[in-house]
C-alpha positions as CSV (number, residue, x, y, z in Angstrom):
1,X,-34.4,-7.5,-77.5
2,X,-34.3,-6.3,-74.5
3,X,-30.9,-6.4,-72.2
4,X,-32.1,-7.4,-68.6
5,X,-29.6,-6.4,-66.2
6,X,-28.0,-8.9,-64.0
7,X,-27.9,-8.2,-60.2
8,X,-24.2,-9.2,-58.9
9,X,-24.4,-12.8,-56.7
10,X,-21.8,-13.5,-54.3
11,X,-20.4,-11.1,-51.8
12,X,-18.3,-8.6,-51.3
13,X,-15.2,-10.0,-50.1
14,X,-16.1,-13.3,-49.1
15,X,-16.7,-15.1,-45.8
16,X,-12.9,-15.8,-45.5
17,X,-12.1,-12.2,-46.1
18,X,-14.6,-10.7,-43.9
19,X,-14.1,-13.2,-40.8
20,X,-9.9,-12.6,-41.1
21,X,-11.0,-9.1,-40.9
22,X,-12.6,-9.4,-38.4
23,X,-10.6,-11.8,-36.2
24,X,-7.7,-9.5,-36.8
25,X,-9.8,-6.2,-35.7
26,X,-10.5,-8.7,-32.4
27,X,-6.7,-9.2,-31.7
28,X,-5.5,-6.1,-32.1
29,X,-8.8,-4.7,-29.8
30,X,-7.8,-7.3,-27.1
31,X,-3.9,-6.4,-27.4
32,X,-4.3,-2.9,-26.9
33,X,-6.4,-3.5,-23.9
34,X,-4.4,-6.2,-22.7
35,X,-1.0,-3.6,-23.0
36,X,-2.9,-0.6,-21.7
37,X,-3.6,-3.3,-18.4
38,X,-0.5,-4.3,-17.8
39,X,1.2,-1.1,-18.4
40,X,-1.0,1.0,-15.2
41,X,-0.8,-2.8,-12.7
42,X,1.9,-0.9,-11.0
43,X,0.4,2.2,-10.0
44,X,-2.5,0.0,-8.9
45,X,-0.4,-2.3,-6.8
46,X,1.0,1.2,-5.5
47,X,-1.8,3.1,-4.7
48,X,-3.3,-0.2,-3.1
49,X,0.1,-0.9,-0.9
50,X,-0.4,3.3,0.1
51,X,-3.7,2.4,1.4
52,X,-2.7,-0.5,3.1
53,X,0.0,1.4,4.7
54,X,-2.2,4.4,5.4
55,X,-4.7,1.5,7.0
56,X,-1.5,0.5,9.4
57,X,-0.9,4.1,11.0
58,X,-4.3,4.4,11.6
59,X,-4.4,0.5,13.0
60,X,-1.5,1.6,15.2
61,X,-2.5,5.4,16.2
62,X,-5.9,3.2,17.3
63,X,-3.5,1.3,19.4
64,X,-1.9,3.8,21.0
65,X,-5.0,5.1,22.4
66,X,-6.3,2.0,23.9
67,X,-2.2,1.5,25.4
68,X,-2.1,5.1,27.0
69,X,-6.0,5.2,28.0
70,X,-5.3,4.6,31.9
71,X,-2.8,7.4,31.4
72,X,0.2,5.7,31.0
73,X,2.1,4.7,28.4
74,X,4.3,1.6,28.9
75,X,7.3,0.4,27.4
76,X,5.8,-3.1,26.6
77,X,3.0,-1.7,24.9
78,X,4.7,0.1,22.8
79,X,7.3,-3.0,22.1
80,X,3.9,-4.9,21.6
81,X,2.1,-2.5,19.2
82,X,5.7,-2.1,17.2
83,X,7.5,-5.1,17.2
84,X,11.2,-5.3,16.4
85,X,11.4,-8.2,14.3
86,X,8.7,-6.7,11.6
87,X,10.9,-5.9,8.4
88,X,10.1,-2.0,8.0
89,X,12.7,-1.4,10.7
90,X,10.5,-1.6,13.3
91,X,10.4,0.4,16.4
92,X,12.9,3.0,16.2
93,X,12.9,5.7,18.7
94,X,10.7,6.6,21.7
95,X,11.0,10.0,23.5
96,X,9.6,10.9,26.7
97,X,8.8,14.5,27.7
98,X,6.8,14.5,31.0
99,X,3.6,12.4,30.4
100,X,3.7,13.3,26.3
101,X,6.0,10.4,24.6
102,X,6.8,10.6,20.8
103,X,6.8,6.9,19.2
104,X,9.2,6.8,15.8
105,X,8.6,4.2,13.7
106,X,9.1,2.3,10.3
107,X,6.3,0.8,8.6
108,X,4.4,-1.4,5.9
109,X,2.2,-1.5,3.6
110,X,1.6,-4.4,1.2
111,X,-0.5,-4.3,-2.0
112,X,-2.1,-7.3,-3.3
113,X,0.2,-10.3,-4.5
114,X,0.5,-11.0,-7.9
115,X,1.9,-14.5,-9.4
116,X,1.7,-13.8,-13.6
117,X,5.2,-14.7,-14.9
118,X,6.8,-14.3,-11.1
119,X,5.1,-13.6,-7.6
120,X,5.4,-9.7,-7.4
121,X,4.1,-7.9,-4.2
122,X,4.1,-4.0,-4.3
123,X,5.5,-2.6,-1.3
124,X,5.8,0.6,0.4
125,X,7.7,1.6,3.2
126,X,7.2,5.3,5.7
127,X,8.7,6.3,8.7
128,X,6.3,7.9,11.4
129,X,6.1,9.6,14.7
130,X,3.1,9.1,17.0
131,X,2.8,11.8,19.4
132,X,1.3,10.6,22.3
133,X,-0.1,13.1,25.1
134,X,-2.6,10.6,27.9
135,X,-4.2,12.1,30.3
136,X,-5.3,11.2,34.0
137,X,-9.5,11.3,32.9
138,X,-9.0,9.0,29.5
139,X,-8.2,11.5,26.9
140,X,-5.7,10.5,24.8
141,X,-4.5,12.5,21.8
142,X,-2.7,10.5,19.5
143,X,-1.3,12.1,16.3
144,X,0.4,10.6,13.5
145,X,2.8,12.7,10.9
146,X,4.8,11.5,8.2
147,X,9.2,11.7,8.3
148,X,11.6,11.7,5.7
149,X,12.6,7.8,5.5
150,X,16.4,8.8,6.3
151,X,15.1,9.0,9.9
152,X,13.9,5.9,10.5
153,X,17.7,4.4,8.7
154,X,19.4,7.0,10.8
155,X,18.2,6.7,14.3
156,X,17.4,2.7,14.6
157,X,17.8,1.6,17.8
158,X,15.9,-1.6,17.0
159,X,19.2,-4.1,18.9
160,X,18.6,-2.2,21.9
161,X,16.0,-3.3,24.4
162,X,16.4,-0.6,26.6
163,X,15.7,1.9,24.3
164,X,11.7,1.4,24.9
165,X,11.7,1.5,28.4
166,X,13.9,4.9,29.0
């Protein structure tokens, strides 16, 4: 007699093994991405609120041009381009030399909002001084350069409403 030989029947494992396998290969796929997320949100937030904020000099440096395009540069357009109330500290400090006026401020910038377990908003503050220099013709050069934020804190003459129009 001959022996036949018998092919295995079933599978290896089973459908319940395999699928837990499987499921559990899922969770731990999705956890990892999910912590990986969560784990770089706040120097996404951050480099989002640095743009914003880099958006807002150039928003204001804009403005500034437009203010001192006759070739003067008023008090109440600076008060209007840097209001006092705003809470990055504001206007702080405007110098006049001749026609060339130097604009200190504090600003903003806001990234996006987030609401997950509490409504987070990544914020990130600078200090600035706008060198203004009009001219009679139209030309107005307007640059914009970054200060340690202890000048902003120090010199904040934000109370004072003469301090614009000196």
């Amino acid at each position: 007699m001959e022996r036949q030989l018998r092919a295995p029947t079933g599978h290896g494992g089973g459908c319940l093994f395999n699928g837990c396998m499987v499921a559990c290969v899922l969770f731990v796929l999705t956890f990892a991405g999910m912590w990986i997320w969560m784990t770089t949100q706040p120097e996404r937030d951050e480099a989002k609120a640095r743009a914003d904020l880099r958006e807002t000099v150039d928003a204001r440096r804009n403005g500034l041009v437009e203010a001192a395009s006759d070739g003067v540069l008023q008090g109440e357009e600076i008060t209007e381009l840097f209001p006092p109330e705003k809470p990055a500290r504001g206007l702080v400090d405007v110098k006049r030399r001749g026609e060339a006026t130097t604009v200190t401020a504090g600003l903003l910038g806001h990234g996006l909002p987030r609401a997950f377990i509490l409504v987070l908003e990544a914020t990130v503050a600078g200090c600035y001084a706008f060198d203004v220099t009009p001219s009679v013709n139209g030309n107005v050069r307007v640059s914009a350069r970054e200060l340690p934020d202890e000048t902003c804190e120090v010199s904040s003459v934000r109370g004072n409403p003469n301090a614009v129009a000196q």
